[in-house]
C-alpha positions as protocol buffer text, in pm:
chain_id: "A"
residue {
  index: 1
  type: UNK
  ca { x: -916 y: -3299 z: -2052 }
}
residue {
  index: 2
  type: UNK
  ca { x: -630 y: -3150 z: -1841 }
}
residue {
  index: 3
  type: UNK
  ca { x: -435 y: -3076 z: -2223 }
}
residue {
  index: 4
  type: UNK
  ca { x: -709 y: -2800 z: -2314 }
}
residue {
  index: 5
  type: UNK
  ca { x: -626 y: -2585 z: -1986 }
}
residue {
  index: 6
  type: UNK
  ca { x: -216 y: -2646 z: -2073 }
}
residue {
  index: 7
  type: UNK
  ca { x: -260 y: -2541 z: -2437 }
}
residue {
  index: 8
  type: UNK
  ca { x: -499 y: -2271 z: -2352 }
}
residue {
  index: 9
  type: UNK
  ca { x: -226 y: -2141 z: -2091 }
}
residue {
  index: 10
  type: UNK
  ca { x: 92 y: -2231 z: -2373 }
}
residue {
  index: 11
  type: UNK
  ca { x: -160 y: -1999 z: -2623 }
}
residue {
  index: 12
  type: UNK
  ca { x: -178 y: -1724 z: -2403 }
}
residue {
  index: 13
  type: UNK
  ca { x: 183 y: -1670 z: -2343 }
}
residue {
  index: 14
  type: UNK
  ca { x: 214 y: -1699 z: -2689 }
}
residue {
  index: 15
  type: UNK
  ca { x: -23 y: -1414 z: -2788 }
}
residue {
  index: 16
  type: UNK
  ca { x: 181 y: -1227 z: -2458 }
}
residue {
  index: 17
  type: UNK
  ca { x: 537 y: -1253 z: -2597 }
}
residue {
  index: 18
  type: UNK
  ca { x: 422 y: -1209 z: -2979 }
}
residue {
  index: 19
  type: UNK
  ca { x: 244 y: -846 z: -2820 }
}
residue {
  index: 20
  type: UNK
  ca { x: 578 y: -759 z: -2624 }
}
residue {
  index: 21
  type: UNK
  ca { x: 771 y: -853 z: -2963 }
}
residue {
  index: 22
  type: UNK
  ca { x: 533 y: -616 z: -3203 }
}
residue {
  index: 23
  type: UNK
  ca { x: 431 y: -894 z: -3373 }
}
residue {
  index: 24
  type: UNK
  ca { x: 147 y: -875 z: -3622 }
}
residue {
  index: 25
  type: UNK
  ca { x: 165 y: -1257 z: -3686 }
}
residue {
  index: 26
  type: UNK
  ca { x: 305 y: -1607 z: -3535 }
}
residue {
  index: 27
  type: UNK
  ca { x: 414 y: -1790 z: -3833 }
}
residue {
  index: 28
  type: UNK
  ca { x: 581 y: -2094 z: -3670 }
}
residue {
  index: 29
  type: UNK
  ca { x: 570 y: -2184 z: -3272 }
}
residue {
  index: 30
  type: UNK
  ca { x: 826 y: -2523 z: -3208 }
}
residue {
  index: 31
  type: UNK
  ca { x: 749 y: -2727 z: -2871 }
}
residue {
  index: 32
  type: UNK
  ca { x: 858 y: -3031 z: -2706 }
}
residue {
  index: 33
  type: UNK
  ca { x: 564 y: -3222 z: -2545 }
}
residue {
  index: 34
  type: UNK
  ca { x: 687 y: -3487 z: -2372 }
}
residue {
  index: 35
  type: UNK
  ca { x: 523 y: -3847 z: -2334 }
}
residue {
  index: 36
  type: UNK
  ca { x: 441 y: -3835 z: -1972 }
}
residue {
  index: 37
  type: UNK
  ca { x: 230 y: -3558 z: -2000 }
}
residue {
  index: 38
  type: UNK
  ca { x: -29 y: -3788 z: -2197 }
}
residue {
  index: 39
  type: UNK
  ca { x: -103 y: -3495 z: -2420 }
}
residue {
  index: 40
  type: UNK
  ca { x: -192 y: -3641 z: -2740 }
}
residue {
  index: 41
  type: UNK
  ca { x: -60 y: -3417 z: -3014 }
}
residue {
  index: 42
  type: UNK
  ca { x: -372 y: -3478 z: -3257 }
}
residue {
  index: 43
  type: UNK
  ca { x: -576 y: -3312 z: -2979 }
}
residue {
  index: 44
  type: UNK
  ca { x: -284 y: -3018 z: -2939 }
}
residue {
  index: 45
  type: UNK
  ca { x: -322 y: -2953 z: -3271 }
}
residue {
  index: 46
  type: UNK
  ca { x: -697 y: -2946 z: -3334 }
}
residue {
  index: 47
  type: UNK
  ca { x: -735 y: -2740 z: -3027 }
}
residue {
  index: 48
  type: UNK
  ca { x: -454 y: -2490 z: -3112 }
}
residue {
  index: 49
  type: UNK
  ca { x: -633 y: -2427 z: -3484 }
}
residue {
  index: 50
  type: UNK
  ca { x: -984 y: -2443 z: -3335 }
}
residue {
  index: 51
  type: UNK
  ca { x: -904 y: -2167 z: -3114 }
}
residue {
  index: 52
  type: UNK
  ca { x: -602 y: -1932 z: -3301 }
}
residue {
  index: 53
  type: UNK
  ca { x: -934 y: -1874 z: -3546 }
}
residue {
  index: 54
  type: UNK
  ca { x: -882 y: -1441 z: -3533 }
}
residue {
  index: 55
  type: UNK
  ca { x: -579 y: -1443 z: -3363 }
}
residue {
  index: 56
  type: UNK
  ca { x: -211 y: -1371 z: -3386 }
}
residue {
  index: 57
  type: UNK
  ca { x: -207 y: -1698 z: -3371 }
}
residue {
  index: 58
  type: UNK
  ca { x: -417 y: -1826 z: -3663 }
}
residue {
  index: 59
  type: UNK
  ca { x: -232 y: -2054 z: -3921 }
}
residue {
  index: 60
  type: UNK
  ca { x: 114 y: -2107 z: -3739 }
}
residue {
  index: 61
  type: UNK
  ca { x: 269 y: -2401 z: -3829 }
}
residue {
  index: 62
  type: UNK
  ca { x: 308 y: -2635 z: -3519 }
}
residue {
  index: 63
  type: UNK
  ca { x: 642 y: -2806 z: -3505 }
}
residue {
  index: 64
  type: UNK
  ca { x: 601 y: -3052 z: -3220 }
}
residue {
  index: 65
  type: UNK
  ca { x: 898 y: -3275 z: -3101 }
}
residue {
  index: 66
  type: UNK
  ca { x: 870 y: -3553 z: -2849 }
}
residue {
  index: 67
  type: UNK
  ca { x: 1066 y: -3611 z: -2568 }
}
residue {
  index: 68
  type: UNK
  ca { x: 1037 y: -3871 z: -2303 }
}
residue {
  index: 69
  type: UNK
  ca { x: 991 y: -3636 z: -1999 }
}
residue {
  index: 70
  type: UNK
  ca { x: 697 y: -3525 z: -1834 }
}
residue {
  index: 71
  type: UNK
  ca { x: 737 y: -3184 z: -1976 }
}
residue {
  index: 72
  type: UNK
  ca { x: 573 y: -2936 z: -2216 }
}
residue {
  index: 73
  type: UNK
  ca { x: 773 y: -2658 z: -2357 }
}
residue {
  index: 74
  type: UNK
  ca { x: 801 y: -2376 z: -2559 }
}
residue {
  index: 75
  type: UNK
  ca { x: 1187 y: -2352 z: -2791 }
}
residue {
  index: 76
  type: UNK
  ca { x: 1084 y: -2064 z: -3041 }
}
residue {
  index: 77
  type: UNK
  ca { x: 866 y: -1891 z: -3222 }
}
residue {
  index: 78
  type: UNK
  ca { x: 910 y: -1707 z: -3501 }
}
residue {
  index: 79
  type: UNK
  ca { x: 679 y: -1395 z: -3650 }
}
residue {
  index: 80
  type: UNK
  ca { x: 651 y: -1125 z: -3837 }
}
């Protein structure tokens, strides 16, 4: 279950840069998760909702594209 301390860390920058930004809301948050990482996006995504419940976070679409490094990474985010 090394993804849920990765997402939990990836969520917590999140919520950092959204509070540096004045953000009131995330509305969309785009990442590349690579294949190596053997993060299972399913899992990504059911943890992310499961825990954005009363956050910033809460209801941001995921956009999620693959690559076919070992990596996981944040492009954007957009908010309001």
């Amino acid at each position: 279950m090394h993804e849920l301390h990765l997402i939990r860390d990836l969520m917590e920058d999140l919520m950092h840069r959204a509070h540096l930004e004045k953000a009131v809301r995330v509305i969309k948050v785009t990442l590349v998760l690579g294949v190596f990482t053997e993060i299972d996006p399913s899992i990504f995504r059911s943890y992310f909702s499961e825990n954005s419940t009363g956050s910033i976070l809460e209801g941001a679409e995921l956009d999620i594209r693959r690559s076919s490094r070992r990596e996981i990474r944040l492009v954007s985010f957009d908010c309001e």
